[in-house]
C-alpha positions, 0 to 999 in steps of 0.5 A: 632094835629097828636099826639093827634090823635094818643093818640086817637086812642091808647086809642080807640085801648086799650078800643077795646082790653079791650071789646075784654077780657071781651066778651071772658071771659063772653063768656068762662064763659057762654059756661062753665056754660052750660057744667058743668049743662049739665056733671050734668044732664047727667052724675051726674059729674062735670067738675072738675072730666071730666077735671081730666079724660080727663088729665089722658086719654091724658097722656095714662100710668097715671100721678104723683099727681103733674104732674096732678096738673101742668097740670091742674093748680091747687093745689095739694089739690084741686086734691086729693079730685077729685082723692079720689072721682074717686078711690072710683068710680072704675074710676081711680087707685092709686099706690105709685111710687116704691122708692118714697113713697111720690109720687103717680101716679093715671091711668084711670081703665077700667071702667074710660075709657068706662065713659071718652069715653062716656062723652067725646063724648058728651061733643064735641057734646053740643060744637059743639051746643053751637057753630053751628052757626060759620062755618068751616072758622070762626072757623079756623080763631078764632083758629088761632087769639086766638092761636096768642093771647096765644103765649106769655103765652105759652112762660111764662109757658113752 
């Protein structure tokens, strides 16, 4: 009998963890259809473009087209239409790498600066809306459960 019990509680285990999957999705899905209407609204942007931003701020000196594309995990493609988009803009700059004139390397201008400064301070207000009922504890825990749950991904993707 203890072995069924424990069959039971394994597959009661693997029917938990595979909830536990679908809320965070449906979670991460519906914070993120607030944010991108709200990058619409406020800034007449999209998420991809604040993303793109934001890597490009992160990296400080600017990033080849595949390194962005790594970072972001998408395609080149779907890249070079965001990028196209932003130099034409003024809010980021494109220069072919000298040496290699295959690979291109795109930075923030100025101006991509002030307007990533300016989204990026309001995208951490409307999360810490969405997300104001979790107090400094729960987050932290959270951070830590979810950081836990990564580490075997960030082993595969490194």
């Amino acid at each position: 009998m203890s072995g069924d019990a424990g069959a039971a509680r394994r597959a009661a285990a693997s029917k938990d963890r595979l909830r536990l999957w679908l809320r965070l999705l449906s979670t991460t899905r519906g914070i993120e259809a607030v944010v991108r209407e709200k990058f619409r609204a406020e800034f007449a942007t999209t998420l991809p473009r604040f993303d793109v931003l934001a890597a490009l701020e992160r990296a400080g000196t600017g990033l080849t087209m595949t390194a962005l594309s790594r970072a972001l995990r998408v395609s080149n493609g779907n890249v070079t239409g965001i990028i196209d988009r932003l130099v034409a803009d003024g809010l980021v700059l494109r220069a072919t790498i000298e040496g290699d004139r295959r690979s291109t390397r795109v930075a923030l201008t100025e101006k991509g600066r002030g307007a990533f400064a300016k989204m990026a301070a309001a995208h951490e207000r409307w999360i810490d809306e969405l997300l104001g009922d979790l107090g400094g504890a729960e987050v932290l825990d959270t951070i830590a459960r979810l950081e836990r749950m990564e580490a075997p991904f960030k082993k595969e993707t490194a």
